[in-house]
N, C-alpha and C positions, 0 to 999 in steps of 0.2 A: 504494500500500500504506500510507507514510505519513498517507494521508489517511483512508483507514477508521479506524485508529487514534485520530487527534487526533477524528475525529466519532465515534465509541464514547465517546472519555473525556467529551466534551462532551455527550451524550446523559444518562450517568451523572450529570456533575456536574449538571444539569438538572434530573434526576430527582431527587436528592437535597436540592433548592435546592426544587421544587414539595413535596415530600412533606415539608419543615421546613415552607414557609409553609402547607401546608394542614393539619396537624396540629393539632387541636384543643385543645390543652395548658392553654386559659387558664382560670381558675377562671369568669369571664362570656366567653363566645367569643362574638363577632359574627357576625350570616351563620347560616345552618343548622347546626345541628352534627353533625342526621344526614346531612345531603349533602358538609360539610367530610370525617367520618369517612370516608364511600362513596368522596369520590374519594380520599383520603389511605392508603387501604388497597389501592385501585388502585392508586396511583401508588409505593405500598411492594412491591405484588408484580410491576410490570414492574422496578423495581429491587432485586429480592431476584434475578430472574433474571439481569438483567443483571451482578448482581454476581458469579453463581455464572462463567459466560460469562468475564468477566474472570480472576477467582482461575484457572479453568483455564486460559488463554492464558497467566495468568502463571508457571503452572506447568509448563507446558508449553515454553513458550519463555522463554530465560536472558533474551535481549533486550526481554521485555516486563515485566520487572521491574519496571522504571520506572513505566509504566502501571498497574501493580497498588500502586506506592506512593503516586502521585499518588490514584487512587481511594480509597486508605486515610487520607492524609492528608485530604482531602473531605467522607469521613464523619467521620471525626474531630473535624473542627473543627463540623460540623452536628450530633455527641454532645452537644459541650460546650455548642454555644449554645444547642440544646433545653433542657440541663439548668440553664443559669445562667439562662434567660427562665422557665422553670416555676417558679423556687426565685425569682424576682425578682416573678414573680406571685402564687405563693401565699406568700409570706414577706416582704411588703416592709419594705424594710430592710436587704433582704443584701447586696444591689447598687445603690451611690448612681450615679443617672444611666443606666439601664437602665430603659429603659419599654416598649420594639418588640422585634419580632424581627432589625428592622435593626440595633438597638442592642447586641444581644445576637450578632448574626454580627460586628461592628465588635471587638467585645469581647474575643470570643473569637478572632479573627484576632490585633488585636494585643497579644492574649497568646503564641497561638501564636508570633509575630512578633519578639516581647520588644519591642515598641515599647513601649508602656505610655505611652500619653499624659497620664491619669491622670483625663480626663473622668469614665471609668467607671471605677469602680473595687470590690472587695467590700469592705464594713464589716463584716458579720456575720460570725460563727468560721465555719459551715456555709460560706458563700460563698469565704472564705479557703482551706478543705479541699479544697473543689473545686479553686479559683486553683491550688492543691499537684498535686492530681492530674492536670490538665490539663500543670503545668509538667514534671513526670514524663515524662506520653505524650510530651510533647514532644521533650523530651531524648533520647526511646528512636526517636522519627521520627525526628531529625533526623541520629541517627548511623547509625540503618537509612539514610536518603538519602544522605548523603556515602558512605558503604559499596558503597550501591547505583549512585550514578552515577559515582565514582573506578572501580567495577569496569565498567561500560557504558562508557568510555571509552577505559579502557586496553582491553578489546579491540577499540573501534573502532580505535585507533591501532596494536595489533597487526595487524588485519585488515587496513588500508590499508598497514601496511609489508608483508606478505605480498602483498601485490595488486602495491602497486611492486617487489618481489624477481622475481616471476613476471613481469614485463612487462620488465625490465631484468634477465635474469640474468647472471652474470659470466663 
């Protein structure tokens, strides 16, 4: 059971990792732009399904919370670095040290992260705004997840003292 799970979220994250890199965003794209679009709209509508597939499993079951946080955090972070590589693209200048899309997932992780190594970093105000509103989502993730997995936890340790009360009773 465990294992459909962790291959769903790996499928999604996948999906979402293909549909950043084939997304045509850049002001000169390399490659077709009409067949980057064709697959990248593909590969947006097996993951607009898959997303919907999840939100429901995580609505549906308390225990699959997690999984629908983890896929939020996912997109999340593939929002931000879409938005900080387009704004790096058609704005240069806004982000010193930002040139790929690898640069721009690196960036946006450790922001997410609060690493901040300082390689990359935003110069421009628009870029800063962003760095604001990304640290935002953040903060509101990262207390939705502690929320989320202190309560996944204490009922697994409720559920297993229940399981040992029921196998040892007094």
């Amino acid at each position: 059971m465990h294992t459909y799970r962790w291959a769903r979220l790996v499928v999604i994250t996948v999906l979402v990792l293909a549909f950043y890199f084939l997304a045509p965003i850049e002001s000169e794209p390399e490659g077709g732009i009409v067949l980057r679009a064709v697959l990248a709209v593909l590969v947006f509508t097996g993951l607009a399904a898959s997303l919907v597939i999840q939100i429901r499993l995580s609505l549906a079951d308390e225990s699959r919370r997690l999984d629908g946080l983890v896929t939020a955090i996912v997109c999340v972070w593939v929002v931000f670095a879409l938005s900080f590589y387009g704004l790096a693209d058609h704005q240069p200048g806004q982000v010193s040290g930002l040139d790929t899309k690898v640069d721009s997932l690196y960036f946006t992780a450790s922001t997410m992260l609060t690493v901040g190594y300082g390689d990359v970093h935003a110069t421009g105000q628009f870029a800063r705004v962003l760095v604001l509103l990304q640290m935002l989502f953040d903060v509101v993730f990262v207390a939705a997840a502690a929320g989320t997995v202190s309560a996944h936890l204490r009922r697994q340790a409720s559920q297993a003292q229940e399981r040992k009360t029921q196998r040892n009773p007094r």
